[in-house]
FIFI-549245 format. One record per residue (C-alpha): residue number from 0; x, y, z. Coordinates in steps of 0.1 Angstrom, whole numbers, plus 2048, in hexadecimal, padded with zeros to 3 digits. Example, Ala and Ser with C-alpha at 12.3 -4.5 7.8 and 13.67 -1.06 7.14 Angstrom:
2
FIDO    n    u    v    w
FIDO    0  87B  7D3  84E
FIDO    1  889  7F5  847
This chain:
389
FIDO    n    u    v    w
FIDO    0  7EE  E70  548
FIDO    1  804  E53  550
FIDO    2  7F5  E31  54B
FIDO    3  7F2  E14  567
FIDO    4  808  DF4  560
FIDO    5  7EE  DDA  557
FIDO    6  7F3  DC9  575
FIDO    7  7E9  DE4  58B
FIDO    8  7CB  DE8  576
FIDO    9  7C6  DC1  577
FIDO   10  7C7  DC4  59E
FIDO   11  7B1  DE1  5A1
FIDO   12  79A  DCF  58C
FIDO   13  799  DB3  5A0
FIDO   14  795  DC6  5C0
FIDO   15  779  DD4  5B3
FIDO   16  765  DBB  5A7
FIDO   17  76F  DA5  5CB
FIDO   18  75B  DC3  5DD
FIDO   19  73D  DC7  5C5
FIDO   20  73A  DA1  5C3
FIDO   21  73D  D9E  5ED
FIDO   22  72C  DBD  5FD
FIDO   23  70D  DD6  5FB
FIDO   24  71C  DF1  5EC
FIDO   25  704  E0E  5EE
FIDO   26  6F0  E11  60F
FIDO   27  6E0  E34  5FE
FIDO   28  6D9  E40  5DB
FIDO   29  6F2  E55  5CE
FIDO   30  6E1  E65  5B3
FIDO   31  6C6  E80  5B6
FIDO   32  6A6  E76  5B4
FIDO   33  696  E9D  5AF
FIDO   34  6AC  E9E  590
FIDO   35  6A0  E7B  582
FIDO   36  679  E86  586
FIDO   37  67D  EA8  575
FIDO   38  692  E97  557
FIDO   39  67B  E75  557
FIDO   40  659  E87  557
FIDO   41  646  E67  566
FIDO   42  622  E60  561
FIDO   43  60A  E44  569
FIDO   44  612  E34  548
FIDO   45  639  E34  54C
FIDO   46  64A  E13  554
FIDO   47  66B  E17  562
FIDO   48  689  DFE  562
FIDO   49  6A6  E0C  578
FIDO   50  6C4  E00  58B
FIDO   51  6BE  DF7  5AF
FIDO   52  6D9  E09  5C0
FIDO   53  6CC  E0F  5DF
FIDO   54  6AA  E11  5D9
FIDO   55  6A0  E38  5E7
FIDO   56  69C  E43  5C1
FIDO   57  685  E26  5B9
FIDO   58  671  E2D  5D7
FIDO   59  66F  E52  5CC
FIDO   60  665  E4C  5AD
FIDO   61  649  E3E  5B8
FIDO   62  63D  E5F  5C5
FIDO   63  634  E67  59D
FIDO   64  61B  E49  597
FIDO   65  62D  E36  57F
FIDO   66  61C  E14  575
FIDO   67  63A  DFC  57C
FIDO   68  65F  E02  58B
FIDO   69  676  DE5  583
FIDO   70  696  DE8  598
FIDO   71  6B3  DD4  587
FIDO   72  6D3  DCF  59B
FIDO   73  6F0  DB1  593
FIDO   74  6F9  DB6  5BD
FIDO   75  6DC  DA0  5CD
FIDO   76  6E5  DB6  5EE
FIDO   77  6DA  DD8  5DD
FIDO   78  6B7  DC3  5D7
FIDO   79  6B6  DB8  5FB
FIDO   80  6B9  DD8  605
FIDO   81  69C  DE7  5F0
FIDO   82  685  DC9  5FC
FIDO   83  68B  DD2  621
FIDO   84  682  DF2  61A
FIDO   85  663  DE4  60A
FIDO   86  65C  DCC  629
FIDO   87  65C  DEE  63E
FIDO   88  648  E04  628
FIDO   89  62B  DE2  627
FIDO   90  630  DD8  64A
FIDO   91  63D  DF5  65F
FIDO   92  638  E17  66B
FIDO   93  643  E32  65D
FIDO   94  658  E39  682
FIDO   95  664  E1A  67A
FIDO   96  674  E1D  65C
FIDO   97  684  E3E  664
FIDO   98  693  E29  681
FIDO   99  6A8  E13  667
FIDO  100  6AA  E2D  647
FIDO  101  6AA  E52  657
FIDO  102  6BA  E47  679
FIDO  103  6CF  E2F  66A
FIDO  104  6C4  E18  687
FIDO  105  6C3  E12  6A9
FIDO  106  6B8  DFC  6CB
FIDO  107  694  DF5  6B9
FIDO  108  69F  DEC  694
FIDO  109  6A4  DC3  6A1
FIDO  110  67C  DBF  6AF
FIDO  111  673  DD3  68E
FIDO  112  689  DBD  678
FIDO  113  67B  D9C  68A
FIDO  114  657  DA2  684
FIDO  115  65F  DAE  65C
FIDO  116  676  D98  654
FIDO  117  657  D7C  647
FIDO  118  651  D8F  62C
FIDO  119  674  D96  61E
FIDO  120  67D  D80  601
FIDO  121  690  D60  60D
FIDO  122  6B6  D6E  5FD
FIDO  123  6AC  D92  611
FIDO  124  6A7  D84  631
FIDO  125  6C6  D6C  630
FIDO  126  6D8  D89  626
FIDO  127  6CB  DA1  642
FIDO  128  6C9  D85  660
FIDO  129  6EE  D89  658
FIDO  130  6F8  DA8  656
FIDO  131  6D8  DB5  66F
FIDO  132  6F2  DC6  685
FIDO  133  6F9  DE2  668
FIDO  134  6D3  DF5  67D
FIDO  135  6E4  DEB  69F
FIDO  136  6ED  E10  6A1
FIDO  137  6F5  E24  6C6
FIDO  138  712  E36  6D2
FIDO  139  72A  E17  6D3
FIDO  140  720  E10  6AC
FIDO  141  71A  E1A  68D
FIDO  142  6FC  E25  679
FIDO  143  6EE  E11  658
FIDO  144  6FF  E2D  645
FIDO  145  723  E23  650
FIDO  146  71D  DFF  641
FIDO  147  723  DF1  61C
FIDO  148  740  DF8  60C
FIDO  149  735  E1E  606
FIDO  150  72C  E22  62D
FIDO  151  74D  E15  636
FIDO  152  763  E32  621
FIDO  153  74A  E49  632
FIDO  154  750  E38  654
FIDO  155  772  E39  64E
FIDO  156  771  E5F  643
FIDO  157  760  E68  662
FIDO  158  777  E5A  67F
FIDO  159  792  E68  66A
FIDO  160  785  E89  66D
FIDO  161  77F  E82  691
FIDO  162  7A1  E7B  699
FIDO  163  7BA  E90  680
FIDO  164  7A6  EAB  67D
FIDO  165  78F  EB9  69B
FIDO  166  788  EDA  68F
FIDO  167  775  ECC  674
FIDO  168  75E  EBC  690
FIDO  169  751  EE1  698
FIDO  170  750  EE7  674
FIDO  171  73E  ECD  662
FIDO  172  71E  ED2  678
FIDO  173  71E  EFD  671
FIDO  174  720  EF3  64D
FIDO  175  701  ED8  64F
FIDO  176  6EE  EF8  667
FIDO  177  6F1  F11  64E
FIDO  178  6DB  F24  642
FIDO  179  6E7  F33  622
FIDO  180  6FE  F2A  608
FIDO  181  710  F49  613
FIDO  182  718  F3C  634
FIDO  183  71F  F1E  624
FIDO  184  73A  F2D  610
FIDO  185  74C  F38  62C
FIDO  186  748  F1B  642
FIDO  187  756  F07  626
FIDO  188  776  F1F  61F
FIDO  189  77E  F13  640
FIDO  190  77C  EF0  63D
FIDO  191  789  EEB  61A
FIDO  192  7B3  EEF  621
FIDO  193  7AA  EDE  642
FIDO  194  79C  EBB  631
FIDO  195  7B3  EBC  614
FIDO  196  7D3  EB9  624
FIDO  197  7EB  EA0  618
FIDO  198  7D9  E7D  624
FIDO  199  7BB  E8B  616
FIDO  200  7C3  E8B  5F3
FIDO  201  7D8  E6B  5F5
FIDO  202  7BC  E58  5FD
FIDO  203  7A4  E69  5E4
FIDO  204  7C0  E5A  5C8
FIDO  205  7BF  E37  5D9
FIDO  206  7AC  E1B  5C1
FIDO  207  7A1  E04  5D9
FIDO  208  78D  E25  5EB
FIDO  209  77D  E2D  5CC
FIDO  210  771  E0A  5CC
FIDO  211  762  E08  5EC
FIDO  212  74D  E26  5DF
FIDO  213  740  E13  5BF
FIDO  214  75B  E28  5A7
FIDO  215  76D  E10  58F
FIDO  216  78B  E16  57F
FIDO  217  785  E1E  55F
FIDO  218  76A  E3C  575
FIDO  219  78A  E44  581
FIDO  220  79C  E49  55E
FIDO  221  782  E5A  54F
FIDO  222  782  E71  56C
FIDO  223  7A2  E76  569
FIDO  224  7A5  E80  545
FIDO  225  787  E96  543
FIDO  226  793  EAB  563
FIDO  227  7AC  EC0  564
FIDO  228  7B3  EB8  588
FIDO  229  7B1  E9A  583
FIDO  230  7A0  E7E  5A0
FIDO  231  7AE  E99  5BB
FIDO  232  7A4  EB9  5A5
FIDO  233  780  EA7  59C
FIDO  234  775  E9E  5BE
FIDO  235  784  EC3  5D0
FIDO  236  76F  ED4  5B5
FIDO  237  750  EC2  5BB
FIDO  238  751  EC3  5DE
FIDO  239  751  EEA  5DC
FIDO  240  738  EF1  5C7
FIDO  241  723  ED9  5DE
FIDO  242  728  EE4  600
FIDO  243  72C  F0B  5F3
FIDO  244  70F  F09  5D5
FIDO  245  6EF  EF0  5E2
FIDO  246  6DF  EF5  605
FIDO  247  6E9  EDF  61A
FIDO  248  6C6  EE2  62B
FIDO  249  6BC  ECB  612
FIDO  250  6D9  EB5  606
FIDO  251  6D0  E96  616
FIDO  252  6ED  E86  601
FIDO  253  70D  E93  612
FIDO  254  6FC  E94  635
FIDO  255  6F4  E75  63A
FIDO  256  719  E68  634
FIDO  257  725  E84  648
FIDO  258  70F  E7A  666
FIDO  259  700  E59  663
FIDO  260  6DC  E65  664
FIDO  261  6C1  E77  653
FIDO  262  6AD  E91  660
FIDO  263  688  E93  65D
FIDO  264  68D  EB2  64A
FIDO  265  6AC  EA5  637
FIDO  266  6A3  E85  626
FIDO  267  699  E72  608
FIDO  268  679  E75  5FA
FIDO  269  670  E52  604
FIDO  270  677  E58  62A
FIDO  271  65F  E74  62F
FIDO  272  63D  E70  63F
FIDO  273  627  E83  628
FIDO  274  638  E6A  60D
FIDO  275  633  E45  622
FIDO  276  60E  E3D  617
FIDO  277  60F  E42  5F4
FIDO  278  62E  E2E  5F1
FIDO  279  620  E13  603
FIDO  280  602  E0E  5EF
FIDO  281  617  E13  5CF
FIDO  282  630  DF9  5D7
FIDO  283  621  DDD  5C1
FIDO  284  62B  DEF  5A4
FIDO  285  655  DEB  5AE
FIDO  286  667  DCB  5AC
FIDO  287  68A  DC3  5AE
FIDO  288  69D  DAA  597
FIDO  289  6C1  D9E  59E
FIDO  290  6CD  DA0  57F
FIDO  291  6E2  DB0  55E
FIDO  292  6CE  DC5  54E
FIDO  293  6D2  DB9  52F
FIDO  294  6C4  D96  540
FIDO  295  6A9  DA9  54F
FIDO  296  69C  DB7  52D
FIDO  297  6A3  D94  51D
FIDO  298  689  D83  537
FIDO  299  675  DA7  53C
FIDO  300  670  DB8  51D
FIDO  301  658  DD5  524
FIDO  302  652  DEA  518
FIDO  303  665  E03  52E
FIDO  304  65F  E2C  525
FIDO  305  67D  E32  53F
FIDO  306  69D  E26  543
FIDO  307  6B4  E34  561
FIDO  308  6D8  E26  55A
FIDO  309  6E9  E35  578
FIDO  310  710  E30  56C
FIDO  311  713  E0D  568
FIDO  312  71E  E14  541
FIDO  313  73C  E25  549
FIDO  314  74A  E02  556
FIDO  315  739  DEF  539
FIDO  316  74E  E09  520
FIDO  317  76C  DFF  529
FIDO  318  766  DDD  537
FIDO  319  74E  DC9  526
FIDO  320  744  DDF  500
FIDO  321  733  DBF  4F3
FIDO  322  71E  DBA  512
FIDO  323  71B  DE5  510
FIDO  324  70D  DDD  4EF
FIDO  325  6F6  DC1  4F5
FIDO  326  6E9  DD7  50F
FIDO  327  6E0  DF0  4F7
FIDO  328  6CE  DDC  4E1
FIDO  329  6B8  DCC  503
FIDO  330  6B1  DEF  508
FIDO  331  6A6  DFA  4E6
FIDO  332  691  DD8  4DF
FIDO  333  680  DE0  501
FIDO  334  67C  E06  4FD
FIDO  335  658  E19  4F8
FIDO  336  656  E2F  4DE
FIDO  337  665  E4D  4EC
FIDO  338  672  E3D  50C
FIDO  339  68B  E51  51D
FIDO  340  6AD  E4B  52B
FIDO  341  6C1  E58  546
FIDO  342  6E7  E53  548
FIDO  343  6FF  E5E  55E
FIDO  344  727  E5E  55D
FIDO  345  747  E64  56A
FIDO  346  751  E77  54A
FIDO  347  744  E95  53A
FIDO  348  735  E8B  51B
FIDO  349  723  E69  50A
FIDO  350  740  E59  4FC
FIDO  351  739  E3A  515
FIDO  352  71E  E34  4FB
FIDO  353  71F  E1D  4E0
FIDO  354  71D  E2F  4BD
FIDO  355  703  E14  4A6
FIDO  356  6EF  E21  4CE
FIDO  357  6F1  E45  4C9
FIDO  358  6E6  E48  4AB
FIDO  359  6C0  E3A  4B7
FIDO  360  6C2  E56  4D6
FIDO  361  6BD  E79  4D8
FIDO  362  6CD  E8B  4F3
FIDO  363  6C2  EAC  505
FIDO  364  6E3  EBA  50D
FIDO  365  6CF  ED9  511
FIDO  366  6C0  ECA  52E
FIDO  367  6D2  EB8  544
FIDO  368  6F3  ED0  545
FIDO  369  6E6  EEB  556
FIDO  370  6D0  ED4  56C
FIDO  371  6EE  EBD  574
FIDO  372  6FF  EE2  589
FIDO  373  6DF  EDB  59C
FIDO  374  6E7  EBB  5AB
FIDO  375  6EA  EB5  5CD
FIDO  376  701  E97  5CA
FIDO  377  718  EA6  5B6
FIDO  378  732  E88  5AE
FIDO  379  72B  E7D  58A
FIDO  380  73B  E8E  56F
FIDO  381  717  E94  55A
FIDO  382  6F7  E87  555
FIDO  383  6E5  E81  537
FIDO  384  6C3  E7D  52D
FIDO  385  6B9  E6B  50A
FIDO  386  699  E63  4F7
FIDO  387  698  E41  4DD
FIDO  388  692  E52  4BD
């Protein structure tokens, strides 16, 4: 695989960190939740420290009675995000919050915002009062979805799709109606040498995309030593087994960035009514912290019995190892006996973890790979799952 010239990596580098340090990146989780609870086993002794992100896991999480949920996040915005959330769930409707989460938006989302905006945390409410018109959505604008770095690729995608390529118009909403992964299949035969034509895979291959979607570079080279395809060959092949393997009846993930919306039926956890009043009333157990997490262990040492990592080590491998390992022992000097971690990577395999680390974890290969064909996301490489021995 031919290498980058340093500068190019320099420059990549830098573009990535200008957007992570400047925008919200993730306006949805994309990780799935249903997985995390069957691998995390929560209970109403289990403290959890996981990465922000978006938020929507956290909130399901809370659908297992855990006694604390600790959402750490170095991008203040990903906080503000959960905490409007919050303000809804406490001071809202139900209705109400599907207007700004499921609906991405619309005409009633400013009164709403105005009479919840009191109880947001001072650097939330700054933050939204500026960037309120991401839930000014209508047929002139766009949904919450097609904001943040992510929602502009998938903003991007769409009127793309609209304009080079109509028949896919017709197309994408069969596949989304479908009924059976059968029908699925063929819908998808159709639409696969339509999307990938020539402009399709050279943007897959560009850098700065892959940064507006939260991948860094060295996601990127791991991807592309591990695959086959490579970038190109990684991203066709999990596309397939996506739109031709899971239901799409129930992959909220892809759906929402194809449409800008939720359905009631087709949503997260967290935006379904039977779900709203046991989350509110267990929303004093999550907090948010802006913060590393080795700095958040440092001032919050637990003890934790989970740990949900997302992919954040991947960059720390390659990027920062002494901060990787520091990390590592924050974890370990905050961990309950037994706790369990989840990981998730670009690559196949654990080799983004230190070696003094692994040898304090056991992992449960035997778990996680057949469960990680069952994921409805279906971007990351593999997951793992690892007990502190």
């Amino acid at each position: 695989m031919k290498q980058a010239h340093p500068l190019s990596r320099r420059l990549q580098d830098a573009f990535f960190g200008l957007v992570h340090g400047n925008r919200l990146i993730y306006n949805t989780c994309w990780e799935d939740p249903r997985l995390d609870r069957q691998l995390l086993g929560l209970s109403p002794q289990s403290r959890v420290a996981v990465i922000t992100s978006a938020g929507d896991n956290a909130l399901d999480y809370l659908l297992d009675d855990p006694a604390g949920v600790a959402c750490v996040d170095l991008n203040f915005r990903q906080n503000a995000l959960l905490e409007l959330k919050r303000a809804l769930f406490l001071q809202a409707s139900h209705e109400e919050l599907f207007s700004f989460f499921g609906d991405g938006g619309g005409p009633e989302c400013a009164g709403i915002y105005a009479r919840v905006r009191r109880h947001l945390p001072p650097y939330a409410a700054a933050f939204w009062d500026a960037n309120s018109s991401y839930f000014k959505a209508g047929r002139l604008s766009r949904s919450f979805y097609y904001h943040g770095a992510s929602g502009a690729v998938a903003f991007a995608f769409s009127r793309l799709l609209n304009l080079a390529k109509p028949r896919l118009r017709r197309d994408i909403p069969r596949l989304l109606a479908a009924s059976s992964t059968d029908e699925q299949r063929r819908i998808y035969a159709a639409i696969e040498p339509v999307f990938w034509d020539r402009v399709s895979r050279w943007l897959v291959g560009r850098p700065a995309l892959m940064a507006l979607l939260g991948v860094p570079r060295p996601q990127i080279r791991l991807i592309q030593d591990s695959h086959p395809g490579g970038l190109e060959g990684f991203v066709r092949e999990k596309m397939r087994r996506v739109f031709t393997e899971s239901p799409m009846a129930e992959n909220y993930f892809w759906r929402v960035y194809m449409t800008g919306r939720y359905t009631r039926e087709c949503c997260p956890e967290y935006l379904k009514p039977a779900n709203f009043a046991t989350i509110r009333e267990r929303l004093p157990r999550l907090t948010s912290h802006t913060a590393s997490l080795s700095a958040f262990l440092q001032d919050n040492p637990g003890p934790y019995s989970h740990f949900v990592l997302l992919d954040h080590q991947d960059w720390l491998a390659h990027h920062a190892p002494a901060a990787l390992a520091e990390e590592w022992d924050r974890i370990f000097a905050a961990a309950a006996p037994g706790a369990k971690i989840l990981m998730r990577s670009a690559g196949l395999d654990v080799s983004f973890v230190p070696g003094a680390a692994k040898q304090r974890l056991r992992f449960f290969p035997e778990l996680t790979e057949p469960m990680h064909g069952n994921d409805r996301v279906g971007t990351y490489g593999s997951q793992h799952l690892a007990v502190v021995g």
